[in-house]
MARMARDO-477762 format. One record per residue (C-alpha): residue in one letter; chain; x, y, z. Coordinates in pm, 1 decimal, padded with zeros to 6 digits, always signed. Each point is the difference from the previous one (the first is absolute). Layout:
residues N
[A, A, [X, Y, Z]]
...
END
This chain:
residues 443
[X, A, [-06649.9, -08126.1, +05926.8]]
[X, A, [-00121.1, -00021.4, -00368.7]]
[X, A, [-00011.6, +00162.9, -00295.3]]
[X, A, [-00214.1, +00103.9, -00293.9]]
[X, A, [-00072.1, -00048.3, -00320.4]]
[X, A, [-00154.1, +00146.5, -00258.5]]
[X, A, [-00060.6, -00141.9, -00398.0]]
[X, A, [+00108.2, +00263.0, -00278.3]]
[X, A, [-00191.5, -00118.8, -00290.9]]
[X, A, [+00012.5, +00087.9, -00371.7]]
[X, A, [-00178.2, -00177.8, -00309.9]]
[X, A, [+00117.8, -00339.8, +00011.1]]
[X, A, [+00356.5, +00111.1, +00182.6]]
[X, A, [+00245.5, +00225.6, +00067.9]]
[X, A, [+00246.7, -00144.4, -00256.5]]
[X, A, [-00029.4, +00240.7, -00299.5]]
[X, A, [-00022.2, -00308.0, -00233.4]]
[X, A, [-00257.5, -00204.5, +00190.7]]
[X, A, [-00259.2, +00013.9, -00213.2]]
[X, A, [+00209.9, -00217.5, -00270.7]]
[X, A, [+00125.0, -00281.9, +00271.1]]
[X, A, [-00212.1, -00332.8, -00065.0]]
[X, A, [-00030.6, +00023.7, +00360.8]]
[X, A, [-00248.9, +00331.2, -00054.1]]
[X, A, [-00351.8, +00040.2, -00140.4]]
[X, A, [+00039.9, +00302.4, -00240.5]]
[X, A, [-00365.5, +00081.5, +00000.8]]
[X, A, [+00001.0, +00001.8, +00382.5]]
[X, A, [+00077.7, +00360.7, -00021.5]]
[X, A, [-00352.4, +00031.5, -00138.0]]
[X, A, [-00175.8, -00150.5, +00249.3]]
[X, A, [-00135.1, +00102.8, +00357.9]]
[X, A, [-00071.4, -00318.9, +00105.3]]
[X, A, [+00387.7, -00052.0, -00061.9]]
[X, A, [+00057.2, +00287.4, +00266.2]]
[X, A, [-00264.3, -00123.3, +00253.5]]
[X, A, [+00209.9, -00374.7, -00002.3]]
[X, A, [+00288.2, +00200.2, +00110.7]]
[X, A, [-00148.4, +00152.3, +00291.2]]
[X, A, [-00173.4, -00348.1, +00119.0]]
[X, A, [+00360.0, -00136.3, -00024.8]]
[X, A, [+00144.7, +00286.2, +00163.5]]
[X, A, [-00292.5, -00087.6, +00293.8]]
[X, A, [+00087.7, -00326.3, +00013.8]]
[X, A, [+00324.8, +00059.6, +00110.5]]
[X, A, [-00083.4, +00257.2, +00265.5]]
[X, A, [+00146.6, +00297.0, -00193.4]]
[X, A, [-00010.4, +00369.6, +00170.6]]
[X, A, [-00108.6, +00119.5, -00327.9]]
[X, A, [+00024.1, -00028.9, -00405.5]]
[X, A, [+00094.6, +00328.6, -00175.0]]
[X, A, [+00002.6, +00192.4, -00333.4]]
[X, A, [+00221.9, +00191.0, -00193.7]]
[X, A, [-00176.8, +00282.7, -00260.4]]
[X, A, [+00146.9, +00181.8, -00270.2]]
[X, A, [-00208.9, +00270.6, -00179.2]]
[X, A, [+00179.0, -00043.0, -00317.4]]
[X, A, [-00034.8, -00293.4, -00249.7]]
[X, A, [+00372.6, -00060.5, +00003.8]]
[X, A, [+00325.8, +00041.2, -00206.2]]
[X, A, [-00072.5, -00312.9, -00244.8]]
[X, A, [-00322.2, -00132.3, +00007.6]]
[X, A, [+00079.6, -00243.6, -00282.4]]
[X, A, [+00225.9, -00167.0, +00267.0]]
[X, A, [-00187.8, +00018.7, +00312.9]]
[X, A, [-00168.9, +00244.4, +00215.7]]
[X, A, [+00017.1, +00009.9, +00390.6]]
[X, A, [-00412.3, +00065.1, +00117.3]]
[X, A, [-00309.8, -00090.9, -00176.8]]
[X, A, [-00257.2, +00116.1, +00282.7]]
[X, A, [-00041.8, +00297.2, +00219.4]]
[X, A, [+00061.2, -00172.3, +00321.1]]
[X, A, [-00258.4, +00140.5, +00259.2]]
[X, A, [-00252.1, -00117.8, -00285.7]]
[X, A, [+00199.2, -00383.4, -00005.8]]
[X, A, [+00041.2, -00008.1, +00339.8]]
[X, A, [-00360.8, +00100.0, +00077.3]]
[X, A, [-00081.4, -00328.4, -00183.0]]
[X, A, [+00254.3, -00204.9, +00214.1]]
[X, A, [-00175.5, +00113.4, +00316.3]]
[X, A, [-00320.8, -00209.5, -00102.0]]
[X, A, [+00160.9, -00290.5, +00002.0]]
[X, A, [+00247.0, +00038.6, +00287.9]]
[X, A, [-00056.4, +00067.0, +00381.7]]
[X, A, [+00297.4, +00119.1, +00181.0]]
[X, A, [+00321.3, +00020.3, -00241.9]]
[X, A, [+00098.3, +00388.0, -00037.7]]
[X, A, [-00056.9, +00150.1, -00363.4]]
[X, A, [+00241.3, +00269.7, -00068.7]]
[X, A, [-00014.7, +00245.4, -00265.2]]
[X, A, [+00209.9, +00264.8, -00166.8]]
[X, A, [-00099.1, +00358.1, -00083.6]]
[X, A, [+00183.9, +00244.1, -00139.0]]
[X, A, [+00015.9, +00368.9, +00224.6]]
[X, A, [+00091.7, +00188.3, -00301.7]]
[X, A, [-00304.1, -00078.7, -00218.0]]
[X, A, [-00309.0, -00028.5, +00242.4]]
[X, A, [-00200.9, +00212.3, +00210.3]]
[X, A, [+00005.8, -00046.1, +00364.4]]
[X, A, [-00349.9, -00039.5, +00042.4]]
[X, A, [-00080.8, -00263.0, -00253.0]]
[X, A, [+00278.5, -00230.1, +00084.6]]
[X, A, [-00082.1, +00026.3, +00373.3]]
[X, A, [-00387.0, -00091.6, -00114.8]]
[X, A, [+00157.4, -00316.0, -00266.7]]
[X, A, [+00243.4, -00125.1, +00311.1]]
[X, A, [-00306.4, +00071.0, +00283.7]]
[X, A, [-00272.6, -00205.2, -00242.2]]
[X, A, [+00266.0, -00269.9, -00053.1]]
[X, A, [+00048.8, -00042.0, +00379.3]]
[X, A, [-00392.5, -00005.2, +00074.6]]
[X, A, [+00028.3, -00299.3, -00304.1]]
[X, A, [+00226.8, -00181.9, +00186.2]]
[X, A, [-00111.9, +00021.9, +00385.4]]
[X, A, [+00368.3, +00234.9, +00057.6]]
[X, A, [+00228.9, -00137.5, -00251.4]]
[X, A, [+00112.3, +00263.2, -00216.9]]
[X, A, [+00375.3, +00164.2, +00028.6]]
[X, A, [+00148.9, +00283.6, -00238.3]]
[X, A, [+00305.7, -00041.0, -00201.6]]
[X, A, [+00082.4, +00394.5, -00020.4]]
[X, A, [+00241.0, +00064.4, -00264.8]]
[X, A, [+00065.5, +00382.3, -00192.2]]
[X, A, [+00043.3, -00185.2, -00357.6]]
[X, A, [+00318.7, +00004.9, -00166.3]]
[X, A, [-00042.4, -00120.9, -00313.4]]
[X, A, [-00053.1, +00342.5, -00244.9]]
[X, A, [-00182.8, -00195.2, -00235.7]]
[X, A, [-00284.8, +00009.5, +00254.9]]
[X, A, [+00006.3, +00406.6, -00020.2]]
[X, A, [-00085.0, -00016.1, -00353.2]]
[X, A, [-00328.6, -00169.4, +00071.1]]
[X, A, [-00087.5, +00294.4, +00259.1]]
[X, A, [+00046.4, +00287.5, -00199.5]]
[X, A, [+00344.7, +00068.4, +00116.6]]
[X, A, [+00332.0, +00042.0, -00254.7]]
[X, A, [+00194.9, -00164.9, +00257.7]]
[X, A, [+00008.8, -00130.9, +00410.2]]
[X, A, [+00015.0, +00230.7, +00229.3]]
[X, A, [+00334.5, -00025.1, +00207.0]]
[X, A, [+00065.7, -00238.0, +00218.4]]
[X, A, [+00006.2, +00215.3, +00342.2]]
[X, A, [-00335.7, +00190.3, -00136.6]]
[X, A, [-00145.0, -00326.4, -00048.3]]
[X, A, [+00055.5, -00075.1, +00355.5]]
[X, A, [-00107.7, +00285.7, +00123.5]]
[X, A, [-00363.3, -00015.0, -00167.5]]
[X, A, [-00000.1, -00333.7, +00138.4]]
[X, A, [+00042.9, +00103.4, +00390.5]]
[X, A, [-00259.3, +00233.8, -00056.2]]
[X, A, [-00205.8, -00269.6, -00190.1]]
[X, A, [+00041.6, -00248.5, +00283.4]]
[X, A, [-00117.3, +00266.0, +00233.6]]
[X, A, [-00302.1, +00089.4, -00162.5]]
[X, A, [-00079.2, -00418.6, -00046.3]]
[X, A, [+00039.2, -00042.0, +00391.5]]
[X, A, [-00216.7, +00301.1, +00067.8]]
[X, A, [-00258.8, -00131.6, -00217.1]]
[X, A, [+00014.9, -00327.4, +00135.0]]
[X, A, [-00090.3, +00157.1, +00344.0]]
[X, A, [-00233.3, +00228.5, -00053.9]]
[X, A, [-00270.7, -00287.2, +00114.0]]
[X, A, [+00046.0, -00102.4, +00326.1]]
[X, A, [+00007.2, -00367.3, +00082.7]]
[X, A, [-00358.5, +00014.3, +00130.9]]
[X, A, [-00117.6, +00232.0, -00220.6]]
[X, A, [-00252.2, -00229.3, -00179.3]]
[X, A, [-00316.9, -00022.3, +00252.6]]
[X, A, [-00273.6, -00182.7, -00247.5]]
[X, A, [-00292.0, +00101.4, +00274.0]]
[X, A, [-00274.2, -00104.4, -00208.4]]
[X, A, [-00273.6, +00075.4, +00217.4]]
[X, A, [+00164.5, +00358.6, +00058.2]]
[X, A, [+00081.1, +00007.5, -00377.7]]
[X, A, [+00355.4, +00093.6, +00094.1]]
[X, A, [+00229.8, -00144.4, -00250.6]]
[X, A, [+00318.4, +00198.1, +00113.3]]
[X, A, [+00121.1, +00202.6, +00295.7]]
[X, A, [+00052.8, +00353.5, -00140.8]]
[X, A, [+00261.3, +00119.2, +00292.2]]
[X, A, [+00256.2, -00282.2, -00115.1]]
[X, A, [-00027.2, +00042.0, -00363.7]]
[X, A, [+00262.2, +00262.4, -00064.4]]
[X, A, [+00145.1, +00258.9, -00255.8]]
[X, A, [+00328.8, +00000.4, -00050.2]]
[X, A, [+00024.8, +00357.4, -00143.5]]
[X, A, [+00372.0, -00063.1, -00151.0]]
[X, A, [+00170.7, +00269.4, -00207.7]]
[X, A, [+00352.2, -00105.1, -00120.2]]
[X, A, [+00236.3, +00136.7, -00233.0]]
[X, A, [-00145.6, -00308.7, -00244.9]]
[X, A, [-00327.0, -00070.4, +00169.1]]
[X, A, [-00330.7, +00178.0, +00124.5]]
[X, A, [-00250.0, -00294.2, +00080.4]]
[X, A, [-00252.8, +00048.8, +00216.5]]
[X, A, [-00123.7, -00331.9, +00122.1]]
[X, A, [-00121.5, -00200.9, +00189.4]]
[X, A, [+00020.6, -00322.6, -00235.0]]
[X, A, [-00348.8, -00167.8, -00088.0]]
[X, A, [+00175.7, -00349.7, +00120.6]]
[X, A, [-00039.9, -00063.3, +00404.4]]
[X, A, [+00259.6, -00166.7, +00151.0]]
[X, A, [+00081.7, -00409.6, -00024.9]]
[X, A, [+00101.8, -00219.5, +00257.8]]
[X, A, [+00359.0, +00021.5, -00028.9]]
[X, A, [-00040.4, +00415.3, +00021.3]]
[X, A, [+00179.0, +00072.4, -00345.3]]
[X, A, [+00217.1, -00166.0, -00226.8]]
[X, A, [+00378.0, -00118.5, +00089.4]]
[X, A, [+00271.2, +00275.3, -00186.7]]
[X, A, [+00259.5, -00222.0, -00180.3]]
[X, A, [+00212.9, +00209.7, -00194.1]]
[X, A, [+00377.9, -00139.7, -00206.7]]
[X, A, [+00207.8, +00295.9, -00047.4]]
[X, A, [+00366.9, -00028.9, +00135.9]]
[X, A, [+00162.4, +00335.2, -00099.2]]
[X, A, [+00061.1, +00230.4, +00266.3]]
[X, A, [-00355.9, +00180.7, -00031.1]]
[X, A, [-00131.6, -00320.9, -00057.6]]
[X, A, [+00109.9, -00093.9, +00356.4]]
[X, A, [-00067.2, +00286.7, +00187.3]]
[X, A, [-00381.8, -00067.8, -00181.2]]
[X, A, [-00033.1, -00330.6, +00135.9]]
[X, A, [+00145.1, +00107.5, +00353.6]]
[X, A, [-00291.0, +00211.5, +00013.8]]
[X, A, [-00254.5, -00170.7, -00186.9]]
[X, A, [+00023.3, -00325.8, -00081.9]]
[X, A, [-00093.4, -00331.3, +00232.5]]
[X, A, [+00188.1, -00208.3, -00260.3]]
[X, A, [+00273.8, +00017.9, -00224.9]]
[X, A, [+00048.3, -00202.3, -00306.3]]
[X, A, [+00386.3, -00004.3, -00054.2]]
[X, A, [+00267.0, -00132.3, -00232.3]]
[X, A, [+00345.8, -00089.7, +00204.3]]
[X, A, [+00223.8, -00272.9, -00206.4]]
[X, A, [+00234.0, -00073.5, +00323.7]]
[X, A, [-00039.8, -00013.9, +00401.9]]
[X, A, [+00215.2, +00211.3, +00073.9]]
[X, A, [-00184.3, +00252.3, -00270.4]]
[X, A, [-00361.1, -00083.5, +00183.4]]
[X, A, [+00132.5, +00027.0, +00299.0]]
[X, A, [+00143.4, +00336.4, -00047.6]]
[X, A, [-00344.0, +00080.2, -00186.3]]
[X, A, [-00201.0, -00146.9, +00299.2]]
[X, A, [+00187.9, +00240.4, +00262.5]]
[X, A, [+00028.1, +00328.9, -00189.5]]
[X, A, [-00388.5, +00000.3, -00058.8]]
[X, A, [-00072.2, -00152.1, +00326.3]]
[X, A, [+00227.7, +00314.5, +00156.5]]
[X, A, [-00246.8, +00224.4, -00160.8]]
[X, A, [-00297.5, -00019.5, +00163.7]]
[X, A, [+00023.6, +00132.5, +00344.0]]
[X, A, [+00010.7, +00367.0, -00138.4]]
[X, A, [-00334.1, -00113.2, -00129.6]]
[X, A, [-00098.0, -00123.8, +00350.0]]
[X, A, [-00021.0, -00327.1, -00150.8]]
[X, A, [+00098.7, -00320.6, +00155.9]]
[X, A, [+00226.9, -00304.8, -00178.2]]
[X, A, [-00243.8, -00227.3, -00043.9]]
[X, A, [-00263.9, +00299.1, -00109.4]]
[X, A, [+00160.5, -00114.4, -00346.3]]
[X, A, [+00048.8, -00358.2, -00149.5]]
[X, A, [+00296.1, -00015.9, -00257.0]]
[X, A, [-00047.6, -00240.2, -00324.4]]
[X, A, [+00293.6, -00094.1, -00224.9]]
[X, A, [-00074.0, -00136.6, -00313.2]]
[X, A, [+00094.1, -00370.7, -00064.7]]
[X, A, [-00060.0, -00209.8, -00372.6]]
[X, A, [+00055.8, -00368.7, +00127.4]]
[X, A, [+00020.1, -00250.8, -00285.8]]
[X, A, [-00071.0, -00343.6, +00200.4]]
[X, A, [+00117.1, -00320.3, -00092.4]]
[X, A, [+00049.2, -00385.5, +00145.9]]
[X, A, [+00404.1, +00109.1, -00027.8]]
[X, A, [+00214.7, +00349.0, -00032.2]]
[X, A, [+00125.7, -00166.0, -00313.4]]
[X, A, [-00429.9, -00009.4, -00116.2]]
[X, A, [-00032.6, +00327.7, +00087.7]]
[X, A, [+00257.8, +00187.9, -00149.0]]
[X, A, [-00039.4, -00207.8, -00332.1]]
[X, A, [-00381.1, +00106.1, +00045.6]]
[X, A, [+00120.8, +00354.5, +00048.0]]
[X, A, [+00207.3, -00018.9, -00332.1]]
[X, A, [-00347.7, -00129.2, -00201.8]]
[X, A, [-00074.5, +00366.8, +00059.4]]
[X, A, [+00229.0, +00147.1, -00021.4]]
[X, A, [+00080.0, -00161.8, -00366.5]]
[X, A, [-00354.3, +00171.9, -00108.3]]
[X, A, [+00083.6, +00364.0, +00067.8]]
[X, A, [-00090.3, +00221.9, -00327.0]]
[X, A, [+00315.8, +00207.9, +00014.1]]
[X, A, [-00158.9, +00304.5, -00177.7]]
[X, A, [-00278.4, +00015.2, +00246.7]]
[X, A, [+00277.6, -00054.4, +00269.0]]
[X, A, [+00189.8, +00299.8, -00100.3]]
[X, A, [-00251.4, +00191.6, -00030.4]]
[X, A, [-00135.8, -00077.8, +00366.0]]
[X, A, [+00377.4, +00101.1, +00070.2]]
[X, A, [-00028.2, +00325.8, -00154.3]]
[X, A, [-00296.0, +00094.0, +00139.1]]
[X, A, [+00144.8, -00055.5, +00352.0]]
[X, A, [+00325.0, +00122.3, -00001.5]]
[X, A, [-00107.1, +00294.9, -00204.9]]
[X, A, [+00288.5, -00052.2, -00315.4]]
[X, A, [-00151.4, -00121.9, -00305.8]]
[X, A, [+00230.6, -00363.7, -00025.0]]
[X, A, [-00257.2, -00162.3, -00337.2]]
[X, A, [+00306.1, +00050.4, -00187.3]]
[X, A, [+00259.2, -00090.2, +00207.8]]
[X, A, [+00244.3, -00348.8, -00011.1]]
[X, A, [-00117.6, -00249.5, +00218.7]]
[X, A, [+00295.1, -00158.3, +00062.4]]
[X, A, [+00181.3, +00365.5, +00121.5]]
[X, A, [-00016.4, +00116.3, +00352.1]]
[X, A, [-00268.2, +00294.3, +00085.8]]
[X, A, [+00132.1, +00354.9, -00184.6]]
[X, A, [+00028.8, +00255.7, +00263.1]]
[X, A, [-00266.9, +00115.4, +00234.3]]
[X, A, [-00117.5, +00307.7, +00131.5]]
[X, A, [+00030.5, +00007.4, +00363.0]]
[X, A, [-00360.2, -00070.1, +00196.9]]
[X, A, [-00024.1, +00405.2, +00108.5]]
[X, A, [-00082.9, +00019.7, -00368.6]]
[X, A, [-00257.2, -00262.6, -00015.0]]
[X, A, [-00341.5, +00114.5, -00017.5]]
[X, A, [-00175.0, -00327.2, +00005.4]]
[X, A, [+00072.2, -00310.0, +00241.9]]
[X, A, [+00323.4, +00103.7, +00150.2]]
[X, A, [+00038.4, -00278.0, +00247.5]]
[X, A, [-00064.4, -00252.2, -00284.1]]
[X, A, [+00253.9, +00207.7, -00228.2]]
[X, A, [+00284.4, -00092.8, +00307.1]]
[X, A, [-00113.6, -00330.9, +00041.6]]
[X, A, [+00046.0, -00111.9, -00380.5]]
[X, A, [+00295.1, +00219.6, -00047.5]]
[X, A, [+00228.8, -00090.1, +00314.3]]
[X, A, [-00136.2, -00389.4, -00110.6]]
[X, A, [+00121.2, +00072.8, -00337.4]]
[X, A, [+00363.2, +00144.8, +00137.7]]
[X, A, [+00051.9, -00221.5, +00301.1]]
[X, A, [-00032.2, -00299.4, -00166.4]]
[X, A, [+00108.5, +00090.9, -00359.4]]
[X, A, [-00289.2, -00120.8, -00210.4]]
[X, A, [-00044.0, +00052.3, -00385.1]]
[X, A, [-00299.9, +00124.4, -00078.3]]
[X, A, [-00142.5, -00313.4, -00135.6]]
[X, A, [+00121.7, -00140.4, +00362.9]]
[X, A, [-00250.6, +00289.2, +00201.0]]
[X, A, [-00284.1, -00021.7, -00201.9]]
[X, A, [+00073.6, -00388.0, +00059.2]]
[X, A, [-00017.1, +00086.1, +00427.6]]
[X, A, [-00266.0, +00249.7, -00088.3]]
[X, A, [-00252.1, -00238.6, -00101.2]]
[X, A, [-00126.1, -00137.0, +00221.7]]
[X, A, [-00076.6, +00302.4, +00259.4]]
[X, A, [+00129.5, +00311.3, -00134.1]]
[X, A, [+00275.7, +00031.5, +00275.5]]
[X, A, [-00180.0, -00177.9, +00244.2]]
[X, A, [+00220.1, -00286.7, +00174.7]]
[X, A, [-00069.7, -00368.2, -00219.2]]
[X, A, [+00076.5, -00287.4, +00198.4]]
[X, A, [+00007.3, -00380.3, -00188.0]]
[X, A, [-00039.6, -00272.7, +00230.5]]
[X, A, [-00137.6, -00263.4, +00219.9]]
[X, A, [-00304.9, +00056.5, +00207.4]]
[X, A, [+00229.7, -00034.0, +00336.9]]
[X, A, [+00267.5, +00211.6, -00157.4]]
[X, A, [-00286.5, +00259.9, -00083.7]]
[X, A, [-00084.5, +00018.8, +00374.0]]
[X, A, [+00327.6, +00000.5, +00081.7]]
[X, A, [+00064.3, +00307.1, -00210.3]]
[X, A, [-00315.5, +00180.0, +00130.0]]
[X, A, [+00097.9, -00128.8, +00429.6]]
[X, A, [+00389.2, +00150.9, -00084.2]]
[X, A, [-00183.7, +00357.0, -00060.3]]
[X, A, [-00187.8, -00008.9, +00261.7]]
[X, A, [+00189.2, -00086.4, +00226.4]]
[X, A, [+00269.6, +00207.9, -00117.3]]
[X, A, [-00206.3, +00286.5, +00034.2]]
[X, A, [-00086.9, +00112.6, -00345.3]]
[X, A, [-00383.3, -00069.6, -00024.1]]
[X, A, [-00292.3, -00034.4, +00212.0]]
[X, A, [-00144.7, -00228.6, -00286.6]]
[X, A, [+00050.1, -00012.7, -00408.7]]
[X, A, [-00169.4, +00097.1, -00297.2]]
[X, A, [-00015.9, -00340.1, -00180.2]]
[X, A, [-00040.6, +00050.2, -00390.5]]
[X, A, [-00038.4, -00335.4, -00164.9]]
[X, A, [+00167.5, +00027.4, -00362.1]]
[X, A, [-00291.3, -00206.4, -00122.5]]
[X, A, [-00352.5, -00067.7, +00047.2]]
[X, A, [-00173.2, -00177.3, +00170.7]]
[X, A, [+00268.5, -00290.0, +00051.9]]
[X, A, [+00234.0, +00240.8, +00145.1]]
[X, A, [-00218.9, +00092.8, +00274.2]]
[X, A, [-00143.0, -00336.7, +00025.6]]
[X, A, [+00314.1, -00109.0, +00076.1]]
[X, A, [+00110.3, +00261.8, +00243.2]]
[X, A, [-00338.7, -00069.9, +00188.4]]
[X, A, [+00028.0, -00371.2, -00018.9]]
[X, A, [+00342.0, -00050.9, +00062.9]]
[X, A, [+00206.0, +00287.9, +00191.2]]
[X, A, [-00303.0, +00131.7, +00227.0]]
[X, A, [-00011.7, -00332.9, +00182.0]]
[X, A, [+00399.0, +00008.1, +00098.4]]
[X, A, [-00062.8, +00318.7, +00099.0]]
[X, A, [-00302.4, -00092.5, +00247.2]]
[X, A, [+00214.9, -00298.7, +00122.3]]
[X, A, [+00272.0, +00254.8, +00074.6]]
[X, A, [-00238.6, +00242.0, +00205.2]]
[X, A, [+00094.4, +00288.4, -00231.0]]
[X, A, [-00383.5, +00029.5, -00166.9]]
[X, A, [-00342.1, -00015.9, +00119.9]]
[X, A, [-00189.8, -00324.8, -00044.9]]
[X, A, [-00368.9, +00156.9, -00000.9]]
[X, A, [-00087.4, +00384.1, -00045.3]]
[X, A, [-00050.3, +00158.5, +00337.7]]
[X, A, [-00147.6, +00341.9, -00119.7]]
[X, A, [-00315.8, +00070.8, -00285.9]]
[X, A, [+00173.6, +00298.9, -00116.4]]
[X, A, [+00299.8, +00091.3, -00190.0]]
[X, A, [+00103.1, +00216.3, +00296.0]]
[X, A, [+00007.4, -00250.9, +00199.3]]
[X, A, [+00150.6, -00261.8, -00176.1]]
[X, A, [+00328.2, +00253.9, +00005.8]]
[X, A, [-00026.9, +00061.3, +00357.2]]
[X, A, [-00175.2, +00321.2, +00014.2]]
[X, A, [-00368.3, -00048.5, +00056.8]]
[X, A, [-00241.0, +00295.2, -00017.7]]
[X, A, [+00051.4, +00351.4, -00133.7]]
[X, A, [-00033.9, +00258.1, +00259.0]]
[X, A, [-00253.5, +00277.8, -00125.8]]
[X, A, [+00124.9, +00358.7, +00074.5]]
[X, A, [-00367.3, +00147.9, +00123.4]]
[X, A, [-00046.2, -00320.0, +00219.3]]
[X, A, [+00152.3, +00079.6, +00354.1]]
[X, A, [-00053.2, -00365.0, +00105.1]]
[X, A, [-00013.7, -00217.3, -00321.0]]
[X, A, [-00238.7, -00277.1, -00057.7]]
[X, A, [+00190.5, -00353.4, +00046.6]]
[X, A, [-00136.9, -00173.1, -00353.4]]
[X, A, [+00144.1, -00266.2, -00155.8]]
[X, A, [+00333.3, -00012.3, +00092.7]]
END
């Protein structure tokens, strides 16, 4: 049995300092053909898929840093030309798009890349985004969710509303389409009227993979219905495992089967010859951390403005995460972190770096696989969300050096059995709801 394993890529790494190590290319962040290295490398080593983050706001300090440059259906449109089978992954926001155009973006995207493309659906937290969409501040969070069921819904219709073998190109009969399997969809919601069908046909792969990275309660009753995979951010087993079971439990009131849904922790491996390499390779980061921008980062996520506050004194009080209108799972994550193990402030931000709450890990390549086989096997994943805290090296040596124990070990593929994204997770392709039989293409 194996696992999968997926490449969460951001400017030239996850750390939030990066883009200062001598290790980096600054101007990388600049530069597509940057981006389209990263998914060859990612191809190389037999990768289910690369993936992109979005924001739709420039950021809390952009003298400091700020987290996106490009819109990543657009960047990721470019990686297809120079890839052939690695899965390209892209985030869109539910709260600020319409159904139809996104479903057109993500269907043209998949046509690109002969099936590749997968969603990243998130409902935006941030409320700086809001200001750039005419709003005076987010909606709430269970409204956001709500709009994005009904989103989703809409998306999926659209996606169907050609059949698989819709497309007839009878030139002699000058029949370019089937009329009786292109369909309306007719939808009136309490958010949406669209009427459809979408002016993309389907691709090979049916319709895009739905990844989705919310782990509040109506973030996981979203994904038990929705998603195929989760993104995730567990710091312990025995927290992933308990994540891993409670969503899994989920889905059979969906009429959805376990392994209808892949889940993805994240992981930021620094890699090294030794631990003792690693961890002092770690610290080079850590050592460039802008604390203003750090707080800031802070503020924004645990909603409590800390640009003011001693770094060298615990967290002041928080608000419980019922009263949380932006990321509440993140909220818990960085404020039990914060209490369990008794961390300054200067001390979280420090932890914070290099993932945001995501699970760092500084080591050998061995002990890397090591760490990812003791999840596994554990039951806590059915593959990770590896987010290199710098780039390229840090995938480079991910690729190079920890995907090869892994093959040795039988726990990852050696070759790419599928052409799709689908199918590289397993699923293969997308039923169609007006097709009583569908069309076996391109698993």
């Amino acid at each position: 049995m194996t696992f999968h394993l997926n490449a969460f890529l951001m400017g030239v790494g996850h750390h939030e300092a990066a883009w200062r190590h001598p290790r980096t290319t600054a101007t990388d962040v600049l530069d597509v053909a940057h981006f389209q290295n990263l998914g060859r490398i990612a191809e190389r080593g037999k990768l289910d898929s690369i993936f992109f983050a979005d924001g739709l706001a420039a950021g809390p300090r952009i003298e400091r840093n700020t987290l996106t440059i490009f819109e990543p259906i657009t960047l990721l449109s470019a990686i297809a030309a120079v890839t052939d089978r690695v899965g390209l992954i892209a985030t869109a926001s539910t709260s600020y798009n319409e159904p139809f155009n996104l479903a057109r973006k993500f269907a043209s995207l998949d046509h690109i890349s002969g099936g590749r493309a997968g969603w990243n659906i998130v409902t935006s937290a941030n409320a700086e985004e809001a200001f750039n969409f005419g709003l005076d501040a987010r909606p709430e969070h269970a409204k956001r969710y709500e709009r994005a069921g009904e989103f989703v819904d809409v998306a999926l219709a659209l996606w169907d509303s050609w059949e698989d073998d819709a497309i007839v190109l009878d030139e002699e009969a000058g029949r370019f389409a089937d009329p009786t399997k292109v369909h309306a969809i007719d939808h009136e919601g309490e958010r949406f009227r669209v009427r459809g069908p979408l002016n993309s046909p389907r691709s090979v792969q049916g319709r895009p993979l739905l990844v989705q990275a919310g782990s509040s309660e109506a973030g996981k009753e979203f994904a038990a219905q929705h998603a195929e995979a989760v993104f995730t951010a567990q710091r312990t087993v025995e927290e992933g495992v308990a994540f891993y079971r409670d969503l899994k439990s989920r889905l059979a009131k969906y009429g959805r089967a376990e392994h209808d849904l892949k889940v993805l922790p994240g992981l930021v491996p620094f890699i090294a010859e030794t631990q003792e390499a690693a961890r002092a390779l770690e610290q080079e980061f850590t050592d460039l951390i802008s604390p203003d921008y750090a707080l800031r980062q802070l503020s924004t996520l645990l909603g409590v403005d800390l640009t003011e506050h001693a770094l060298d004194a615990p967290l002041p009080p928080l608000p419980s995460e019922s009263q949380i209108e932006g990321g509440k799972s993140r909220f818990t994550l960085v404020k039990e972190l914060a209490e369990n193990e008794q961390l300054t402030v200067r001390e979280l931000i420090g932890k914070l770096g290099g993932g945001r709450g995501h699970r760092t890990f500084a080591g050998t390549p061995e002990q890397v696989a090591d760490e990812l086989q003791t999840w596994f096997e554990a039951g806590a994943a059915d593959g990770f969300n590896i987010m290199p805290p710098y780039l390229p090296g840090g995938l480079e040596d991910f690729v190079d050096q920890v995907v090869p124990i892994l093959q040795e070990r039988g726990l990852f593929r050696t070759d790419y059995e599928s052409s799709t994204l689908r199918g590289h997770y397993g699923l293969g392709h997308a039923e169609n709801r007006h097709t009583a039989h569908p069309v076996a293409v391109g698993a």
